[in-house]
C-alpha positions as CSV (number, residue, x, y, z in Angstrom):
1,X,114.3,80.1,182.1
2,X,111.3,81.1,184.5
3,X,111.3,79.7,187.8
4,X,107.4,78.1,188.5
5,X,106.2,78.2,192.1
6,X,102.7,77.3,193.2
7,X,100.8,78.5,196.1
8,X,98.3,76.9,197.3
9,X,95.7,78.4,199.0
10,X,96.6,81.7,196.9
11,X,93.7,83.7,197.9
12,X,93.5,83.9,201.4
13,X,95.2,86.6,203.3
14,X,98.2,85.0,203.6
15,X,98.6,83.3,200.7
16,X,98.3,86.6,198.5
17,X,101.1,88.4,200.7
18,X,103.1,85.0,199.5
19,X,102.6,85.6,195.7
20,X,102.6,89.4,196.2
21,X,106.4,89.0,197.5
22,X,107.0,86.0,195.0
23,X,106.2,87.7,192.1
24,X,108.6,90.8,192.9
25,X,111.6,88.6,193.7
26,X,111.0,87.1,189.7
27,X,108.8,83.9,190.2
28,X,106.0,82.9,187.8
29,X,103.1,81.5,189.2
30,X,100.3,78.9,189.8
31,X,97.7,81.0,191.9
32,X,95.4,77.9,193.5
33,X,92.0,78.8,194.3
34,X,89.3,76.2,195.6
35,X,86.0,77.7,195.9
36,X,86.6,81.8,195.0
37,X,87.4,81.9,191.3
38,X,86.8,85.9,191.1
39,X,89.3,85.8,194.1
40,X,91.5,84.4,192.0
41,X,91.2,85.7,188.5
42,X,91.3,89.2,190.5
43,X,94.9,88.4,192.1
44,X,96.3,87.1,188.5
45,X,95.1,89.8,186.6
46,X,97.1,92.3,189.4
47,X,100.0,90.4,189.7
48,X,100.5,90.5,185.6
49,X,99.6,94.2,185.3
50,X,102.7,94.8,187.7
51,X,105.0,91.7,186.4
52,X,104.4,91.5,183.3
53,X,107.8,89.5,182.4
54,X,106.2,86.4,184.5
55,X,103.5,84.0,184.2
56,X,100.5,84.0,186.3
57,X,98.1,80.9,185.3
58,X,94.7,79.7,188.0
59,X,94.4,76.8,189.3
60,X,91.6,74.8,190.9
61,X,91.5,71.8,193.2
62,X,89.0,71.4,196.1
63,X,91.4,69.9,198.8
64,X,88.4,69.1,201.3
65,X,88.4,66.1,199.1
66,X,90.3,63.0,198.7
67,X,91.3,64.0,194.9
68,X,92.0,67.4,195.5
69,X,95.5,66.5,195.0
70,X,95.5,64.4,192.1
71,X,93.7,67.2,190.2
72,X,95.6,70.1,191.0
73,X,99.0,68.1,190.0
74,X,97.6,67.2,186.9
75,X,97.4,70.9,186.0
76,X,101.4,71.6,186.6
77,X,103.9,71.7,184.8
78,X,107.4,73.3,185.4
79,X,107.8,73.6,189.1
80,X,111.0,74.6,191.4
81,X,108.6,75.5,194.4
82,X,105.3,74.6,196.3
83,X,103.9,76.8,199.1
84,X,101.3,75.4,200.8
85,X,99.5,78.6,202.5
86,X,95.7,76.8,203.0
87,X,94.0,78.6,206.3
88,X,91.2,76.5,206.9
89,X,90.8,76.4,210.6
90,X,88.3,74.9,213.0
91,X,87.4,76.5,216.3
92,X,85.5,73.7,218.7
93,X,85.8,71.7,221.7
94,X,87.0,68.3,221.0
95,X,84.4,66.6,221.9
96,X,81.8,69.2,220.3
97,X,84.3,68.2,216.7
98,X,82.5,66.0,214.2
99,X,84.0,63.5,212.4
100,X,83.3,65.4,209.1
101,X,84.9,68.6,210.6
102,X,88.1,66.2,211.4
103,X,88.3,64.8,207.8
104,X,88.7,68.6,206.3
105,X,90.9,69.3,208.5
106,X,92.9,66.4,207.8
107,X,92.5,66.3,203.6
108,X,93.2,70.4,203.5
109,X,96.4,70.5,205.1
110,X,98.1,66.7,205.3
111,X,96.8,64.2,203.1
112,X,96.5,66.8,200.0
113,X,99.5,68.4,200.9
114,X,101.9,65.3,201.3
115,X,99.9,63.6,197.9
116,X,100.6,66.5,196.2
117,X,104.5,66.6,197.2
118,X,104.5,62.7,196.3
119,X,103.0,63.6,192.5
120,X,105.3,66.6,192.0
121,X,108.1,65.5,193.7
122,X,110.0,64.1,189.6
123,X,109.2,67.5,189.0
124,X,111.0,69.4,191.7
125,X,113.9,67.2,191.2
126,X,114.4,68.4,188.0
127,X,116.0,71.5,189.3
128,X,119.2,71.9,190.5
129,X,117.5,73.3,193.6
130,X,113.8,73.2,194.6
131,X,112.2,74.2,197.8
132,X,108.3,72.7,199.5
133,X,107.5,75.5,202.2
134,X,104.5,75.1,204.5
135,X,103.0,77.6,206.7
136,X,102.1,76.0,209.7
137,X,101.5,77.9,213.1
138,X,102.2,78.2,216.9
139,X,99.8,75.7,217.5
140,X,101.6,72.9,215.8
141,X,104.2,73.3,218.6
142,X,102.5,74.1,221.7
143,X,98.6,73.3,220.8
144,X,95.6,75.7,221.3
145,X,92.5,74.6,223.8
146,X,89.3,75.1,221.7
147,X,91.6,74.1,218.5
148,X,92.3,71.0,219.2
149,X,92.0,69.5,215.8
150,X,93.7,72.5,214.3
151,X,96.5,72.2,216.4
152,X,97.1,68.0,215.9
153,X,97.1,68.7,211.9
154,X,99.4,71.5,211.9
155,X,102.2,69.3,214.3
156,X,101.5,66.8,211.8
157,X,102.4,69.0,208.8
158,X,105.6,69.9,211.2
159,X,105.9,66.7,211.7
160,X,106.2,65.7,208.0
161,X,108.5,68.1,207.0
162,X,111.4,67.4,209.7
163,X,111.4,63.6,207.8
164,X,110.4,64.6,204.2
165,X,113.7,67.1,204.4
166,X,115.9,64.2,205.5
167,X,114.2,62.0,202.7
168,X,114.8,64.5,199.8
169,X,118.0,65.8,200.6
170,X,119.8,64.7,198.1
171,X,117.7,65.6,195.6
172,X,118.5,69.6,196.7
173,X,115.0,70.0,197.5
174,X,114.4,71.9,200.8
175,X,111.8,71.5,203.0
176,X,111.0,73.6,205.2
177,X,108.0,75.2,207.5
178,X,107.1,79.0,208.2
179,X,105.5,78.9,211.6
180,X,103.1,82.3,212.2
181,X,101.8,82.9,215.5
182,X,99.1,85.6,215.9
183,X,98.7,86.9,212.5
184,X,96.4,89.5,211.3
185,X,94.0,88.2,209.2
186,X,90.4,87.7,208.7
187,X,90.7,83.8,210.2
188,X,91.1,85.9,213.2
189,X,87.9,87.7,212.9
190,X,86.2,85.7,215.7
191,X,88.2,87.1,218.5
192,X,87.2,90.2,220.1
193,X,89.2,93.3,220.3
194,X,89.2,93.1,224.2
195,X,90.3,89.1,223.6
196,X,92.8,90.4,220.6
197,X,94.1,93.0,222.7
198,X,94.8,90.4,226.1
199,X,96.7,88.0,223.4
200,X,99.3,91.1,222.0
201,X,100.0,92.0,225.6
202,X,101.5,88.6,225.9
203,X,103.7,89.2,222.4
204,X,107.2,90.4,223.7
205,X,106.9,92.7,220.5
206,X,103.5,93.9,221.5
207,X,102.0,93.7,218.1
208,X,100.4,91.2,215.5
209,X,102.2,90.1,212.5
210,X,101.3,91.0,209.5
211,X,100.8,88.9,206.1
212,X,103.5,91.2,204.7
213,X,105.8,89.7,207.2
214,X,104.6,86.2,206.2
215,X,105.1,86.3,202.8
216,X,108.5,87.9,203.3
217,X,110.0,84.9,205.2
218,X,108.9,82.4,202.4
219,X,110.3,84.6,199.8
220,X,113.8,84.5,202.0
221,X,114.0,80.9,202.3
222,X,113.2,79.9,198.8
223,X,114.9,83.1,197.0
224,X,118.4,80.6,197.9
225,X,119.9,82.9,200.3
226,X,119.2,80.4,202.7
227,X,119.6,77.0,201.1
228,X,121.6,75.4,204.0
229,X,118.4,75.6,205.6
230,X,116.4,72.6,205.7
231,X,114.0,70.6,207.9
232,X,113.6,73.5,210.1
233,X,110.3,75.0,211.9
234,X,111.2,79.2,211.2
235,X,109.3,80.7,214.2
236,X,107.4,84.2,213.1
237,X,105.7,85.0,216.2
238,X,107.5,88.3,217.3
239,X,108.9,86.0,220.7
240,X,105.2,84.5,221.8
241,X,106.8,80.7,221.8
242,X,110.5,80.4,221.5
């Protein structure tokens, strides 16, 4: 049988590393797009040029609102994995942060996130093994001035996953979060090179990561090499926080 994982948040930088590496360790997949269909249609039409044992199929849900969630799970079928790779950030002073900008932030990456785990969840049990990965960030640990917002939903999503693991245990799902720290991507695009530069001097490894290195560690921990793994925050930030 093929194994069915969908990414969410599939064509952003990250998220098509994830199905890039996916694809080539055997996964068929659910390539979500909200707004860039082209995007989308464009990564799916690559990805079964080079796999062409495995199924790609596009998927749409708008996860800035409320329903996001309902509408992408009604769009799913078999499913073993979930990725949740959405990069919507918000760069403000807290008190310069509108309410609207809060409520994205909160729909894109918890309340969509842990709906959608709650309507797939029958699904995922299904499997003798199934794995929900999120990729969270540095800033769900330790917080980021100027990112306030950012930083409180992503702790949340880290948050969520150290009890959701416990809850779904011993239904062999694993839960786990991929945690990048400076990653180089286009979400990065507002810092200057002087202000990029000052941030990989502080990286003990003196470099960025790159998406390729993102997508690598969720292919690891859902490829079941590492299926006594579970609850965890995996730190990919080349020893900035440890």
């Amino acid at each position: 049988m093929k194994k069915f994982a969908l990414v969410v948040g599939a064509t952003g930088a990250i998220g098509r590393a994830i199905c890039q590496e996916l694809a080539s360790d055997g996964w068929s997949l659910y390539v979500h797009y909200n707004r860039n269909e082209d995007k989308g249609l464009t990564l799916v039409n690559q990805l079964q040029a080079e796999y062409p044992t495995n199924e790609f199929m596009i998927v749409q849900a708008n996860f800035l609102e409320p329903e996001g969630a309902l509408l992408l799970a009604e769009q799913l079928f078999s499913l073993q994995a979930i990725v949740f790779a959405s990069g919507q950030a918000h760069y403000a002073l807290l008190e310069d942060t509108q309410v609207a900008d809060m409520e994205a932030l909160w729909h894109v990456h918890v309340q969509n996130p842990m709906r959608l785990v709650a309507l797939t969840a029958a699904k995922l049990r299904q499997h003798p093994v199934s794995y929900i990965t999120f990729i969270g960030s540095i800033w769900g640990d330790i917080g980021a001035a100027g990112e306030t917002v950012y930083s409180a939903v992503k702790g949340a999503q880290h948050s969520f996953v150290r009890a959701y693991a416990q809850e779904v245990a011993m239904s062999h799902t694993r839960v786990n979060v991929i945690a990048p720290g400076m990653v180089d991507t286009p979400m990065n695009g507002h810092l200057a090179q002087e202000e990029k530069q000052e941030i990989i001097n502080t990286i003990p490894l003196g470099y960025m990561a790159s998406c390729a290195d993102i997508g690598a560690m969720v292919r690891f921990y859902i490829s079941g090499q590492a299926d006594y793994v579970t609850g965890q925050i995996i730190r990919v930030n080349g020893g900035w926080h440890i």
